[in-house]
Kinemage of the C-alpha trace (Angstrom):
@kinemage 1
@onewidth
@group {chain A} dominant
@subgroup {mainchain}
@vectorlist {calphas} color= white
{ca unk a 1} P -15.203 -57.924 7.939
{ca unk a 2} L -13.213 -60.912 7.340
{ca unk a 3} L -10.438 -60.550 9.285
{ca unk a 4} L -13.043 -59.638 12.230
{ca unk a 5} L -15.094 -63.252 11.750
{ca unk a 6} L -11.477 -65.343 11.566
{ca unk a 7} L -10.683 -63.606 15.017
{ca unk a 8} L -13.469 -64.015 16.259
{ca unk a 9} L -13.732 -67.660 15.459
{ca unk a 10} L -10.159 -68.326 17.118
{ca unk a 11} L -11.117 -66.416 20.722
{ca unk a 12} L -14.472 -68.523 20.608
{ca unk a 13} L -13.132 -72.123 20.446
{ca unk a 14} L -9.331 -71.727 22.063
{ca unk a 15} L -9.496 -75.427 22.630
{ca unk a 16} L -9.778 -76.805 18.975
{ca unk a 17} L -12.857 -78.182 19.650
{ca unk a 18} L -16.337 -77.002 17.527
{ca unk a 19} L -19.082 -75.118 19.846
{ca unk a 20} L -21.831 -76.611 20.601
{ca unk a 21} L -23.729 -74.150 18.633
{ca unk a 22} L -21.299 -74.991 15.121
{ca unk a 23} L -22.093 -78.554 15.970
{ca unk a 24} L -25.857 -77.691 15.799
{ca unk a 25} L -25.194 -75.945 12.592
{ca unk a 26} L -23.986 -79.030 11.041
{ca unk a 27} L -26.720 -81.729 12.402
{ca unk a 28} L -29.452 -79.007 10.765
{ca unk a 29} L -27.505 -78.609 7.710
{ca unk a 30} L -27.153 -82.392 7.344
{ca unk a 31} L -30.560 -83.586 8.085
{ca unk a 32} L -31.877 -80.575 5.758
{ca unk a 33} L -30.298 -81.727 2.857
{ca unk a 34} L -30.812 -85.516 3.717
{ca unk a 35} L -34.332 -84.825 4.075
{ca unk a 36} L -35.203 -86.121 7.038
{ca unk a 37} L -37.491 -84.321 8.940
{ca unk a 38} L -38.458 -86.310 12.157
{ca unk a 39} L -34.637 -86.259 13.174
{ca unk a 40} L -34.617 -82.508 11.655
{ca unk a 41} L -37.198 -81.308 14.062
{ca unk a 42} L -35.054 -82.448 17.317
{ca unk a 43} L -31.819 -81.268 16.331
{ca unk a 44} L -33.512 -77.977 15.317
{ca unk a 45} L -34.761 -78.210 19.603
{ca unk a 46} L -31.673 -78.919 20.495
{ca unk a 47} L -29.939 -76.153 18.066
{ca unk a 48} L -32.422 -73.816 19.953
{ca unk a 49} L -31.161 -75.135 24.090
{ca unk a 50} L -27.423 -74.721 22.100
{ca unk a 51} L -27.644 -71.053 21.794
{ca unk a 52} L -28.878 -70.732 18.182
{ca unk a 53} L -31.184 -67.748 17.792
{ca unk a 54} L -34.408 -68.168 15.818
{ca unk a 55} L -32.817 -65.993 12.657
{ca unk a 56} L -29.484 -67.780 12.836
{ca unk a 57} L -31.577 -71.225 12.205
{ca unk a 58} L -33.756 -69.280 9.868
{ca unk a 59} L -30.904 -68.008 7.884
{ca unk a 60} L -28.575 -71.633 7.946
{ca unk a 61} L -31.952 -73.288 6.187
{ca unk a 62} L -31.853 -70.130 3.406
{ca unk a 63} L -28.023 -71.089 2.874
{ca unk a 64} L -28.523 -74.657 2.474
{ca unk a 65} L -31.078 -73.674 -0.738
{ca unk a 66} L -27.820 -72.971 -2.572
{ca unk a 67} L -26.199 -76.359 -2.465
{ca unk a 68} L -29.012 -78.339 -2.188
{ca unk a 69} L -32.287 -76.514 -3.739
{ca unk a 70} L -35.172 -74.772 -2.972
{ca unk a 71} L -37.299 -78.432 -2.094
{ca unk a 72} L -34.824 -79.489 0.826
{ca unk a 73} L -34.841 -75.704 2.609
{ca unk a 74} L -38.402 -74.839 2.707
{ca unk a 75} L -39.504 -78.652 4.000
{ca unk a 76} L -36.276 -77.628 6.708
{ca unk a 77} L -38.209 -74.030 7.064
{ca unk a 78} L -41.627 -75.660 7.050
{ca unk a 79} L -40.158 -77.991 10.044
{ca unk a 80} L -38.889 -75.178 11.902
{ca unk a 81} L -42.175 -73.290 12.132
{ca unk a 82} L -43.639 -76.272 13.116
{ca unk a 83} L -40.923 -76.968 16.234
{ca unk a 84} L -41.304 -72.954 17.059
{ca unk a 85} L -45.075 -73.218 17.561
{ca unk a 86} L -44.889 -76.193 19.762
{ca unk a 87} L -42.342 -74.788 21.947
{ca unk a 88} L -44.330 -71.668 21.726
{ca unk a 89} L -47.198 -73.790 22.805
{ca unk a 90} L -45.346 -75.084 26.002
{ca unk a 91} L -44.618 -71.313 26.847
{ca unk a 92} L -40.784 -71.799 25.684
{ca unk a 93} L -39.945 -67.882 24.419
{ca unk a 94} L -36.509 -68.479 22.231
{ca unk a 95} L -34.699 -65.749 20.970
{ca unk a 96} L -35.231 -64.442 17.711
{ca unk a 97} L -31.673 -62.592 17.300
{ca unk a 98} L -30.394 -60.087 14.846
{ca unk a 99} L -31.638 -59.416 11.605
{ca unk a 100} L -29.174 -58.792 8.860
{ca unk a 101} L -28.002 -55.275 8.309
{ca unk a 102} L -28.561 -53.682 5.051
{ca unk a 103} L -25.780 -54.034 2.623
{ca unk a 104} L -23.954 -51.561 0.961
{ca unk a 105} L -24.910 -51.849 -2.866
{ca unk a 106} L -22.536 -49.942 -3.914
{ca unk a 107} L -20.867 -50.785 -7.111
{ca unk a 108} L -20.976 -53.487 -9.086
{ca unk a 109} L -22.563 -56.836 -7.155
{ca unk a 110} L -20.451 -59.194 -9.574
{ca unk a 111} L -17.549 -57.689 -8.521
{ca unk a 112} L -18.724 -57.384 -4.366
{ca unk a 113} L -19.061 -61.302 -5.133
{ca unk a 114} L -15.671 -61.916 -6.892
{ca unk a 115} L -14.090 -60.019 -4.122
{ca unk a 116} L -15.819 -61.971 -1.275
{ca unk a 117} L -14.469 -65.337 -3.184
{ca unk a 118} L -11.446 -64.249 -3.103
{ca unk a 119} L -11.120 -63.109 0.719
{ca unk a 120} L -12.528 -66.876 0.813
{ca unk a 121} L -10.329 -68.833 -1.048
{ca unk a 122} L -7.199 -66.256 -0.854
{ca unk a 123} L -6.897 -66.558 -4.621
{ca unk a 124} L -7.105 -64.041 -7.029
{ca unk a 125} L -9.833 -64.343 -9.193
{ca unk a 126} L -8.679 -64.630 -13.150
{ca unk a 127} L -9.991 -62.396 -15.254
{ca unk a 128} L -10.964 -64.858 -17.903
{ca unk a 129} L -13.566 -67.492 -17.086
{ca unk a 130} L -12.019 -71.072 -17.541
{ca unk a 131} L -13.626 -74.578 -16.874
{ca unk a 132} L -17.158 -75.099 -16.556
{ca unk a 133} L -17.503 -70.701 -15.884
{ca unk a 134} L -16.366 -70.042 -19.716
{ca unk a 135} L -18.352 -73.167 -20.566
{ca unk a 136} L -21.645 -71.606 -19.170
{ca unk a 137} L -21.086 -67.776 -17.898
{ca unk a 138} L -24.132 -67.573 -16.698
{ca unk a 139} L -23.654 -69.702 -13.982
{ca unk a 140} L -20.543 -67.719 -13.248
{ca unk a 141} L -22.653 -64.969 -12.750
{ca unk a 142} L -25.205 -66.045 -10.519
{ca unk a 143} L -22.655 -67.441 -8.274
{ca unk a 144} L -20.370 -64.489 -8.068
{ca unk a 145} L -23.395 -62.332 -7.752
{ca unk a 146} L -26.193 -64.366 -6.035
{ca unk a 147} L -24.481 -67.006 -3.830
{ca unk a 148} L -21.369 -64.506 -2.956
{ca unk a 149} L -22.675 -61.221 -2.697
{ca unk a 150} L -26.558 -61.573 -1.959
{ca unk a 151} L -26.144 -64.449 0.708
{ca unk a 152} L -22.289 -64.324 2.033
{ca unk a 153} L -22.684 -60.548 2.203
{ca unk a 154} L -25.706 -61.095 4.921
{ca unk a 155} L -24.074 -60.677 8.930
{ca unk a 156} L -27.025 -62.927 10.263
{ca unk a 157} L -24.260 -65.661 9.698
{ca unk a 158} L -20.391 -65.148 9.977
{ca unk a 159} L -18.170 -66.807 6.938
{ca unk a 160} L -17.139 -69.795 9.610
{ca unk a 161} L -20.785 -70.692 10.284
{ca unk a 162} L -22.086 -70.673 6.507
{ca unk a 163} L -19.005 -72.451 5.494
{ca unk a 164} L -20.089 -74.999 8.206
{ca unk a 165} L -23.694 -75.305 6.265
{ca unk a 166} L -22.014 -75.460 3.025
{ca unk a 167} L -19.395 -78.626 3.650
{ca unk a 168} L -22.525 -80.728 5.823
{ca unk a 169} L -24.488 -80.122 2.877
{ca unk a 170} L -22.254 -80.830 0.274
{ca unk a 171} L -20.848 -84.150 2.468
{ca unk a 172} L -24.365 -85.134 3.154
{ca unk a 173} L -25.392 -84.978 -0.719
{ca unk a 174} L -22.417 -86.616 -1.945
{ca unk a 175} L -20.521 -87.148 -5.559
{ca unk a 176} L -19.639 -83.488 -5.254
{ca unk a 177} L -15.896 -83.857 -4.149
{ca unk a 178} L -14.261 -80.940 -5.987
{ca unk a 179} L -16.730 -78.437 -4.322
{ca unk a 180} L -16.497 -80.102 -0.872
{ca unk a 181} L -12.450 -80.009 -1.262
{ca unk a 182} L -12.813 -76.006 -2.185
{ca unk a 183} L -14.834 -75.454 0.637
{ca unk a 184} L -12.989 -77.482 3.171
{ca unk a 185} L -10.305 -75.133 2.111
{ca unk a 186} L -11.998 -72.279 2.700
{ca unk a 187} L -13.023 -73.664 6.168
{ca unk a 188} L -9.311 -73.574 6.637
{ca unk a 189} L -8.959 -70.273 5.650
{ca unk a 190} L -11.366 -68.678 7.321
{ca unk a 191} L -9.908 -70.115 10.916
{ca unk a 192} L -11.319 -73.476 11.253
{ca unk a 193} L -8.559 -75.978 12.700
{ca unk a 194} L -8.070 -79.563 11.269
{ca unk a 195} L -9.197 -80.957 14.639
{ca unk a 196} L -12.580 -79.233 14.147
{ca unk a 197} L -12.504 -80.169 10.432
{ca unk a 198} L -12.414 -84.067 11.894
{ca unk a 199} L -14.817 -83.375 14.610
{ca unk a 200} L -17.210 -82.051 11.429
{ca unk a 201} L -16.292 -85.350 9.975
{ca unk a 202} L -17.673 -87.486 13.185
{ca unk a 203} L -20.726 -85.101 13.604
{ca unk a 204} L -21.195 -85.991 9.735
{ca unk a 205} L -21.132 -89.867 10.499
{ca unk a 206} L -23.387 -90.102 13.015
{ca unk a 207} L -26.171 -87.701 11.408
{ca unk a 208} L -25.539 -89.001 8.089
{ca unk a 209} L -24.268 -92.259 8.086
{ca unk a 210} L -20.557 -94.051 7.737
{ca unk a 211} L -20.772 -94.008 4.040
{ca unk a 212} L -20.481 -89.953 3.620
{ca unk a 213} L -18.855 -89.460 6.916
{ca unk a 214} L -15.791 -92.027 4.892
{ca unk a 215} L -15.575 -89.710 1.520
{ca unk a 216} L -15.707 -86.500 3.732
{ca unk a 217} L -12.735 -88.047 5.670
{ca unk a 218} L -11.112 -88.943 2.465
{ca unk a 219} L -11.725 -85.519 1.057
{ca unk a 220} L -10.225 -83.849 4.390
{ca unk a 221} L -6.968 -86.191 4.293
{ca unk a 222} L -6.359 -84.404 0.896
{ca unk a 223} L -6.641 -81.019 1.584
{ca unk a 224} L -4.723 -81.267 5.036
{ca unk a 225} L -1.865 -83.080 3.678
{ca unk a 226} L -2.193 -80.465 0.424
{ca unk a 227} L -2.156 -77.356 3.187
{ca unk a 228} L 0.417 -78.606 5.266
{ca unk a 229} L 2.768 -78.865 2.203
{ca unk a 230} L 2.307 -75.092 1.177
């Protein structure tokens, strides 16, 4: 499956550039997590005219829960019920999309997560916890078998697009620059180009404001300069 969603990503955007749709995902993701819901509700109209489905929007606000809680993604999925019944109201009929297939539950889920992290940051995973895992395993757990397996495991999404919801959250949210370095890595490694990485960066500043769009940069200096070394 991985393999499939980098090569997918490269034959959709052969000029470097984000798709319209990717730079949907990241105004939604952005104004989710900033809370603001009057500028929410157009970009989620203008996510739907971009190509979005209904469950592709439905399933970006689910992701966002993860990075920035449960509050901030049902006022997003309380907003997008509200856009979708006044569209439906001026006889606008979007498409609802694919639902995601059933996942194979087969073994253990920690270790369906732990193998999913490492297909996303091409790094083994150690075998002893270190850091803030072996300081509180429980967390450790819920993110290898919550956050990688439950949600990353779901094909409603590809690994390009949630990363995409994951780095305009964690941008918009701020103070979180070891996360949002790991997952502009990932970005990387899942077949996002630096070009699109800056264009994220501009769609970042004007959604969220110069402030965040400046550490994101910062942030995405580091890791391209670190993965143009290797």
């Amino acid at each position: 499956m991985f393999a499939n969603q980098v090569k997918a990503q490269q034959m959709t955007t052969p000029d470097n550039s984000l798709s319209v749709k990717e730079q949907s995902i990241i105004t939604i993701s952005a104004l989710t997590a900033k809370g603001d819901l009057d500028r929410l509700k157009t970009a989620l109209n203008t996510g739907l005219e971009n190509g979005l489905t209904v469950n592709e929007i439905k399933e970006a606000l689910v992701h966002t829960y993860a990075y920035c809680g449960f509050p901030r993604s049902i006022r997003g999925l309380q907003t997008f019920m509200q856009v979708l019944d006044e569209r439906k109201a001026k006889g606008i009929n979007d498409k609802i999309g694919n639902n995601a297939s059933p996942i194979d539950e087969t073994g253990s889920k920690y270790e369906r997560g732990k193998k999913i992290l490492e297909e996303l940051t091409q790094t083994p995973q150690p075998e002893t916890l270190t850091g803030y895992s072996a300081f509180a395993p429980t967390i450790d757990t819920f993110l290898k078998e919550h956050l990688f397996a439950d949600i990353f495991e779901r094909d409603v999404l590809n690994y390009v697009q949630r990363e995409l919801v994951t780095v305009s959250v964690i941008a918009t949210i701020g103070n979180a620059e070891p996360m949002l370095r790991s997952h502009l890595t990932i970005c990387l490694n899942v077949g996002l180009k630096p070009e699109q990485l800056k264009e994220f960066v501009s769609v970042i500043k004007s959604t969220v404001g110069k402030k965040e769009a400046k550490s994101a940069q910062k942030v995405l200096d580091e890791v391209l300069k670190t993965n143009k070394s290797k």
